[in-house]
Each structure stands twice: as C-alpha cells, then as structure tokens.
DONUZA-445797 format. One record per residue (C-alpha): x, z, y; residue in one letter; residue number from 1. Coordinates in Angstrom, 2 decimals, padded with zeros to 5 digits. Layout:
BEGIN
> X,Z,Y,a,NUM
...
This chain:
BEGIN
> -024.21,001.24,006.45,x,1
> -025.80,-002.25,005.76,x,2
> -026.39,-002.81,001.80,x,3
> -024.52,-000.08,000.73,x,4
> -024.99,003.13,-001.31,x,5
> -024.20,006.39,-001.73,x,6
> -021.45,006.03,-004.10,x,7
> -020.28,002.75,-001.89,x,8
> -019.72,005.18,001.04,x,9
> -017.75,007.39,-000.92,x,10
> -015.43,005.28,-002.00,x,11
> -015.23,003.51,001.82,x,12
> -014.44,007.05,002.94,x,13
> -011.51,007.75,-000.27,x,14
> -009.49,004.60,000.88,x,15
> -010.45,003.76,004.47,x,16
> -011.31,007.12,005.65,x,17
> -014.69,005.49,007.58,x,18
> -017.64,007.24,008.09,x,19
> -020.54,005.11,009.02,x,20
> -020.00,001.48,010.23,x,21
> -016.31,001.30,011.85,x,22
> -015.47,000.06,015.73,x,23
> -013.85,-002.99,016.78,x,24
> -013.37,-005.90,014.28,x,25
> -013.76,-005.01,010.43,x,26
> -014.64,-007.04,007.46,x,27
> -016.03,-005.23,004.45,x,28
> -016.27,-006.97,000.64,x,29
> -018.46,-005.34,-001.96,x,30
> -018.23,-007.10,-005.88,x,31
> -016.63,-010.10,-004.31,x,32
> -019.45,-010.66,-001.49,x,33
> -019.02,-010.40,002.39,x,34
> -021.08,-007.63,003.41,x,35
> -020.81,-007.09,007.17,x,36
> -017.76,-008.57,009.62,x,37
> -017.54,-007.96,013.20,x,38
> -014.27,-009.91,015.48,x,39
> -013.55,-008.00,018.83,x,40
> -012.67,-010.11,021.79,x,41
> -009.29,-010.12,020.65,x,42
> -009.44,-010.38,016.70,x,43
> -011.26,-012.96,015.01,x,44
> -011.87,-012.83,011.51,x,45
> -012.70,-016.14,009.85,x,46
> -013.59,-016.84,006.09,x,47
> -011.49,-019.44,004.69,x,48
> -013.37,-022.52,003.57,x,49
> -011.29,-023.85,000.25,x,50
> -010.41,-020.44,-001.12,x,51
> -011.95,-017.01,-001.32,x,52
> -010.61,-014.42,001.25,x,53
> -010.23,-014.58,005.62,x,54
> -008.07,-015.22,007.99,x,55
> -007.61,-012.68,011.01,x,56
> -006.28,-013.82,014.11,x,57
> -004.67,-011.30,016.59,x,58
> -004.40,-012.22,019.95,x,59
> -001.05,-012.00,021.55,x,60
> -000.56,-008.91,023.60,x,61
> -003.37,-007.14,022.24,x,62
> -003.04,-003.56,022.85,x,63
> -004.15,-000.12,020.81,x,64
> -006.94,-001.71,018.44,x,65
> -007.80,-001.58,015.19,x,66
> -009.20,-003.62,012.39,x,67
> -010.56,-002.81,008.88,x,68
> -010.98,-004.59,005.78,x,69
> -011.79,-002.34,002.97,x,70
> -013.06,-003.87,-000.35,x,71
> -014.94,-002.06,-003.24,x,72
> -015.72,-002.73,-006.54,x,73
> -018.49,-001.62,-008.81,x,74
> -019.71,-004.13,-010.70,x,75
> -017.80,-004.28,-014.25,x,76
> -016.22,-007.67,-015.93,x,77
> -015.54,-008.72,-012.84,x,78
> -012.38,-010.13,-011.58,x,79
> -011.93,-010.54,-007.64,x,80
> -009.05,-012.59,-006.34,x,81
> -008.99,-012.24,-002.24,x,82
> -006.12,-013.52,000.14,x,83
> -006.08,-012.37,003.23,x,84
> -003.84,-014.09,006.04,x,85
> -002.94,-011.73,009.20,x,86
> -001.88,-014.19,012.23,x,87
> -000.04,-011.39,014.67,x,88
> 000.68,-012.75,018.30,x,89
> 003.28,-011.86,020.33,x,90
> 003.53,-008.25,022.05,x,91
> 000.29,-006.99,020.14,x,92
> 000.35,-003.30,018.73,x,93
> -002.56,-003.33,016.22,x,94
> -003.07,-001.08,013.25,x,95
> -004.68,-002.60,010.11,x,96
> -006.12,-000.19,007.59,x,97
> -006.99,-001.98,004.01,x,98
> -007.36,-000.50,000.49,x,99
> -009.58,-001.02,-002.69,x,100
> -012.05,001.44,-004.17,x,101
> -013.45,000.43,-008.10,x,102
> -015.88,002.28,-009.82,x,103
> -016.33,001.45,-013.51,x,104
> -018.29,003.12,-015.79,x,105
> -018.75,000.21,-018.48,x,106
> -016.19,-000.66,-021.19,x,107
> -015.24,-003.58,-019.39,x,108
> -012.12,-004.45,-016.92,x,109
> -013.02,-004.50,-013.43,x,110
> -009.91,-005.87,-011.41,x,111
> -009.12,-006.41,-007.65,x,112
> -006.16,-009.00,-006.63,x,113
> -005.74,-009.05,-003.17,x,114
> -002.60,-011.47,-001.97,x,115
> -002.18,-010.38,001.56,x,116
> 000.43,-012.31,004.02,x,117
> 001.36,-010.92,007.65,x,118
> 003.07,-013.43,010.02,x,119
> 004.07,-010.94,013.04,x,120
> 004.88,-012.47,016.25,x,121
> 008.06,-011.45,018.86,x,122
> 008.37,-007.74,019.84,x,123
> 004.48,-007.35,017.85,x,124
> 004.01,-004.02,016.27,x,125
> 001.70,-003.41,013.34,x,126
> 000.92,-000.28,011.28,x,127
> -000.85,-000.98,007.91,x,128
> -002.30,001.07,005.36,x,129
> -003.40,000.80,002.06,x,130
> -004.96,002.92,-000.21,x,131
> -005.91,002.02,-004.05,x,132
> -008.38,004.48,-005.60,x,133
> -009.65,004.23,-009.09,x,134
> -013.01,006.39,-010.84,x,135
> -015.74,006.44,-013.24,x,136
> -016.01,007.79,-016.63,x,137
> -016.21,004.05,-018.44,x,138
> -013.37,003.11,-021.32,x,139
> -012.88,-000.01,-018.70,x,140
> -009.80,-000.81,-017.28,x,141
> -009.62,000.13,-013.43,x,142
> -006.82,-002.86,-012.47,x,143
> -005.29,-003.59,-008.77,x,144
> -002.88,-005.86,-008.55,x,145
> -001.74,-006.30,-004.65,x,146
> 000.87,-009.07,-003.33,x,147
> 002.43,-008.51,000.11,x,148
> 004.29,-011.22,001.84,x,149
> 005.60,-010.13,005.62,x,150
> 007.28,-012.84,008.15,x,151
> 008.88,-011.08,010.80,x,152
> 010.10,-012.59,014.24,x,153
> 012.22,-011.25,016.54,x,154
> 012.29,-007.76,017.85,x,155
> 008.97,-006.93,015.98,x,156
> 008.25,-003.91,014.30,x,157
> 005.83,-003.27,011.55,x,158
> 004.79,000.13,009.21,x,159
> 003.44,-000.34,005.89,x,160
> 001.99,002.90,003.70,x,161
> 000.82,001.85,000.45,x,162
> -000.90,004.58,-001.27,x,163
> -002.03,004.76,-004.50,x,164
> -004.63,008.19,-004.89,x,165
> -004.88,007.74,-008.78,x,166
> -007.70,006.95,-011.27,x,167
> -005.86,003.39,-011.47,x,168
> -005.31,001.77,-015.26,x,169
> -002.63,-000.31,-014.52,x,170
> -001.12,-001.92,-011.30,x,171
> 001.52,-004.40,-010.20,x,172
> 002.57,-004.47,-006.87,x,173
> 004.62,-007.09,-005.49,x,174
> 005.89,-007.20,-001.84,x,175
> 008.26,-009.55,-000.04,x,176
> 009.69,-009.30,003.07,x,177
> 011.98,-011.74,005.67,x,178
> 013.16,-010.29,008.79,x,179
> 014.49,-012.30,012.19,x,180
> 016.55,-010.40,014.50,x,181
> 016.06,-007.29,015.84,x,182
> 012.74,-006.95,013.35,x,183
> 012.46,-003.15,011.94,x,184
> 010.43,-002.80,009.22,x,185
> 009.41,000.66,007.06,x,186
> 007.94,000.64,003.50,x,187
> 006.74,003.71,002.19,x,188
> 005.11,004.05,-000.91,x,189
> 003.25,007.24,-002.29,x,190
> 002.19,006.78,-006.27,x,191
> 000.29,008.93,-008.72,x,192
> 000.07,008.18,-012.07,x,193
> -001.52,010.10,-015.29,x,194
> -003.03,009.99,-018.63,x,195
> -001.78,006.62,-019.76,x,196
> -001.62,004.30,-016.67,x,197
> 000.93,002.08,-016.02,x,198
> 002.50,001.02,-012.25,x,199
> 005.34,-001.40,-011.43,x,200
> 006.38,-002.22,-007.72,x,201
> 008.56,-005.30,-007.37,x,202
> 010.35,-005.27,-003.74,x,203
> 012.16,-008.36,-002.18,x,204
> 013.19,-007.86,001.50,x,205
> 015.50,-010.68,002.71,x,206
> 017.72,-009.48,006.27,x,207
> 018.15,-012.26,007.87,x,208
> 018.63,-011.74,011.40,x,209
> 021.54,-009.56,013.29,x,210
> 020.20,-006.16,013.91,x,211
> 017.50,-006.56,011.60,x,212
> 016.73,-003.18,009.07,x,213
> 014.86,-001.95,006.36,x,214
> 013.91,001.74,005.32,x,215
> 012.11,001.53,001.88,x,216
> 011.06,005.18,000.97,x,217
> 009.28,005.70,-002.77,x,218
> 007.21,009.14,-003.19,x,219
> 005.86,009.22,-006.50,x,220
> 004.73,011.81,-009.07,x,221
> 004.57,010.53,-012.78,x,222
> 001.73,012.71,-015.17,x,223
> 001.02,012.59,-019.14,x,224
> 002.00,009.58,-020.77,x,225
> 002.05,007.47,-017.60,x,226
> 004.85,004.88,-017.25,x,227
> 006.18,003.81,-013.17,x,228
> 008.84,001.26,-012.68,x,229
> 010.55,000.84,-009.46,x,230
> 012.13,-002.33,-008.41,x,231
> 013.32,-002.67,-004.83,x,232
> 015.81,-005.11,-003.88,x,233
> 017.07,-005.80,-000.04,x,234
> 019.28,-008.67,000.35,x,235
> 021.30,-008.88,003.72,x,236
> 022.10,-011.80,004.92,x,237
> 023.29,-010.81,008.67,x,238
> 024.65,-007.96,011.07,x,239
> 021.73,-005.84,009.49,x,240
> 020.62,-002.26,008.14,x,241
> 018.67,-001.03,004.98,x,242
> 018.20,002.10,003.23,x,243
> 016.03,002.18,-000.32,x,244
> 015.09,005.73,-001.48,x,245
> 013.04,006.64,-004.26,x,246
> 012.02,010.27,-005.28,x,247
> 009.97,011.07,-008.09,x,248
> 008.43,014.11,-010.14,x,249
> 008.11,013.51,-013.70,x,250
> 005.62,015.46,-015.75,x,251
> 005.10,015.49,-019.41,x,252
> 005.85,012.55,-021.54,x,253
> 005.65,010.73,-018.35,x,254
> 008.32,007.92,-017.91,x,255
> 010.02,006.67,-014.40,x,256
> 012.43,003.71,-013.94,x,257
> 013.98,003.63,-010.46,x,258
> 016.45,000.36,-010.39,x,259
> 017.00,-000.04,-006.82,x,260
> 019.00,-003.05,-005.91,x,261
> 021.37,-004.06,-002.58,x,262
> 022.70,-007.12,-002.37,x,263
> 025.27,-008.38,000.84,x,264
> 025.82,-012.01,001.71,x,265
> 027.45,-010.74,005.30,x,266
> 030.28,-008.79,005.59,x,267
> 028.67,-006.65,008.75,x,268
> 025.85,-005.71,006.39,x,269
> 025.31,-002.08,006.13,x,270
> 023.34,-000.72,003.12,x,271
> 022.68,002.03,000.80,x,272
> 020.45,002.91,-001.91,x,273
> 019.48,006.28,-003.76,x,274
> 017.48,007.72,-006.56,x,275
> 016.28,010.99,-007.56,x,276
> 014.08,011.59,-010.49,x,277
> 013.02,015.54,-011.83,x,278
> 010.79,018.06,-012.52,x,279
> 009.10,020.58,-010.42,x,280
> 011.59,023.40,-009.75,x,281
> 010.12,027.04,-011.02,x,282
> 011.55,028.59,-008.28,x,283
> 009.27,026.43,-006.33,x,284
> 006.38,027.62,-008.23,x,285
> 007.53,030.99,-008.77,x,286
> 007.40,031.15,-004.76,x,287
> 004.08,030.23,-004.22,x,288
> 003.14,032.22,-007.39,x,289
> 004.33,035.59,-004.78,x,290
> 002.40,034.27,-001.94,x,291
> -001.12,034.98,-004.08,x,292
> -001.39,030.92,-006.02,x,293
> -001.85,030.81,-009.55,x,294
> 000.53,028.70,-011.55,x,295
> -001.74,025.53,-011.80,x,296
> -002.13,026.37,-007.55,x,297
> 001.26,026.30,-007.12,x,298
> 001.76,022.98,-008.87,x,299
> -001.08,021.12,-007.22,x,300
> 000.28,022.19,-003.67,x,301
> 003.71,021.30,-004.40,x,302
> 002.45,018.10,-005.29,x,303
> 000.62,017.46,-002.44,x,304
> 003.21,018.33,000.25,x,305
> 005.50,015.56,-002.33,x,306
> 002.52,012.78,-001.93,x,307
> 001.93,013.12,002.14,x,308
C-alpha cells in the first residue's frame, strides 16, 4: 500500500478490516495528509478547499458499492480536525466503512476529531461503520472525539455501528439525528473501556416526520477504573417510533451512567426507553468453566458474544 508501513497496515486492518489497497472509491489520511483517493464512476470524493476534510458525492440510484475512508494516526502532539460531508442521492444503497487507528508511543496527546455529516436522499439506504482503536505503550493520551450529524428524507433508511475496540484515553461522541417521513434509522453502539479511560456519548435524534423511527441500542462493557456516560435523547415530534436501549457490564471500580431520555411533542408518538447495568453472572462463567474454559476464558468469551 502506497507510503505506508507495517504498523500503518495493521492498524488499516483493526478498524477498516482492508487488506491491501481497497476497491471502488476510498480516501485514506495518514498524520493529517491525503495519502491515496480513488472516486468510482458513481462516487466522487473531493477535498474541500477552505477547510481540512472531503466531500463525497453519491450518485443517485447507485447500487451495492462501497467506499472507505479510514484515517490513522502515528505521529504524537498532533491534533487532526477532519470534516467529512456525505452527499447521498436518491435510491442509492451504499455502505460507508470509516474509523480511526492512533498509535502513540511518546508522552504526548495525539488526537483525531472527525465531524462527519450525512445528508441521505428519498428511499437512499446507507450502512456505516466506525471503528476507533487506540495502542502503543507511550504515557500519551490516545483522544477521538467523533461528531455525527444525519439529515434524513423521506422513506430512507440508514445503519450506523460505532465501535469502539479499546486502547482509547478518553472520547466524546456526539451524534444528532433529524428524520422526514417514513426515514428508519438504527444506532448501535458497542464500547470498551479499561484502566482509566473515560467515554461519553451525547445522542439527539429529532422525529419529525409521520412514520419516522429510531432504534438506539448501547452494548458496552466498563473495566478498572474506567468511567462511560450514556446520554441518548429522541424527541418525537410526529406519528413516529423510537426505542433507546442500553446494556452494560461493569467490572471493577468501573463506573456507568445510562440517562436515557424520551421526549413527545405529538400525541401519536410512540416511545420507550430502557437500561440495564450489571456484572457478569457466575453461572455464566461457571458454565463455560464445565465446557473445559478457564475462569479468565470464560470471561473473555462472555464478553465477546456481549461486544458483537
């Protein structure tokens, strides 16, 4: 792969699963530098001229493609600050696979802010994942901080997984969400935290269209002294649907804060909320434990099946 390493690779293949250069359209940033982009004949991908960050342009009724835009960091002190603007035409079906990879070994912060913003055209449907994946044996902070702002029109249909694999410092995720009629959209979000990292998630998504809904599932495990808070609001504001849940496994002096919020400014909205926060079960472990797993075996697969 062009200009990159080794350890570049591996951190390509942790959040965007790629091995070797990907097909179709793609735009990969290394340190806050463009190192390769390719646009298909139906995505463009265009670098914005007054602000750091690209603009990708989906043409309308594009059909079973794909487009990647993976960024990495390795290079310490360095704050990157990326928007990325996703122009979805009408009738596409596209999947969009993102994430951030930082390496640090240094003592100093190394930070990726990416402010992403989806405008999804009429009966569109998009699938989008994210991964954030921290590593490296420096004192330095390992920081993401992601903003997601999603414009739905009518009858489209979007998927977003945000995953975050671990080996982040600290992270503040903030995604907001307006729906026309008929738009469906699902937010899940799987979280691992340890040692003494830190994770908020700050959720606004605004109903505003009849027969609009919302499924916001949370999947989180909590480890050490790690803190998670867990903000999710949905506001409906029509004949509308939404569901917030939010499970999480807390583990040693760990701390979780689930608040989810509902609000109804229509009298035909329909909406519930829930929240579940424990420990492992030992009769979970004590199952596996009979099936040939040592204890710390039993754990790790429990918490696996929890995170996928």
């Amino acid at each position: 792969m062009a200009d990159l390493s080794t350890l570049d690779e591996k951190l390509l293949e942790q959040i965007a699963d790629l091995h070797g250069m990907p097909r179709g359209a793609f735009n990969i940033r290394k340190d806050g530098q463009l190192v390769e982009r390719h646009s298909s004949a139906n995505i463009t991908i265009d670098s914005f001229t007054d602000k750091q960050g690209i603009e990708i342009t989906i043409a309308p009724g594009t059909k079973n493609e794909t487009v990647h835009i993976p960024v990495i960091v390795t290079k310490a002190g360095l704050t990157d600050v990326v928007y990325n603007d996703f122009h979805i035409g009408d009738d596409a079906d596209v999947t969009i696979i993102a994430g951030c990879g930082i390496h640090n070994t240094s003592d100093q912060k190394a930070e990726h802010d990416g402010i992403h913003s989806f405008w999804i055209g009429k009966n569109a449907r998009v699938r989008y994942m994210e991964k954030h994946y921290g590593e490296g044996e420096g004192t330095g902070e390992r920081v993401l901080n992601p903003t997601t702002n999603v414009y739905m029109d009518e009858g489209s249909h979007c998927e977003m997984e945000m995953t975050q694999l671990g080996g982040v410092s600290s992270t503040i995720r903030d995604t907001n969400a307006e729906l026309a009629a008929g738009a469906k959209l699902v937010l899940t979000e799987k979280l691992l935290t340890h040692g003494d990292q830190t994770a908020t998630s700050n959720m606004n998504v605004y109903l505003k269209g009849d027969d609009s809904s919302v499924q916001v599932i949370s999947r989180s495990v909590a480890q050490d002294n790690s803190v998670q808070i867990f903000n999710p609001l949905v506001v409906g504001e029509a004949a509308c649907r939404g569901h917030v849940q939010c499970d999480a496994i807390i583990m040693g002096s760990a701390k979780v804060k689930a608040i989810p919020g509902i609000e109804a400014a229509s009298e035909d909205a329909q909406l519930i909320h829930e929240a579940a926060i424990g420990k492992i079960a030992g009769d979970q472990i004590v199952k596996l434990m009979t099936l040939g797993l040592t204890e710390e075996e039993a754990e790790a697969e429990i918490l696996d099946d929890f995170l996928s």
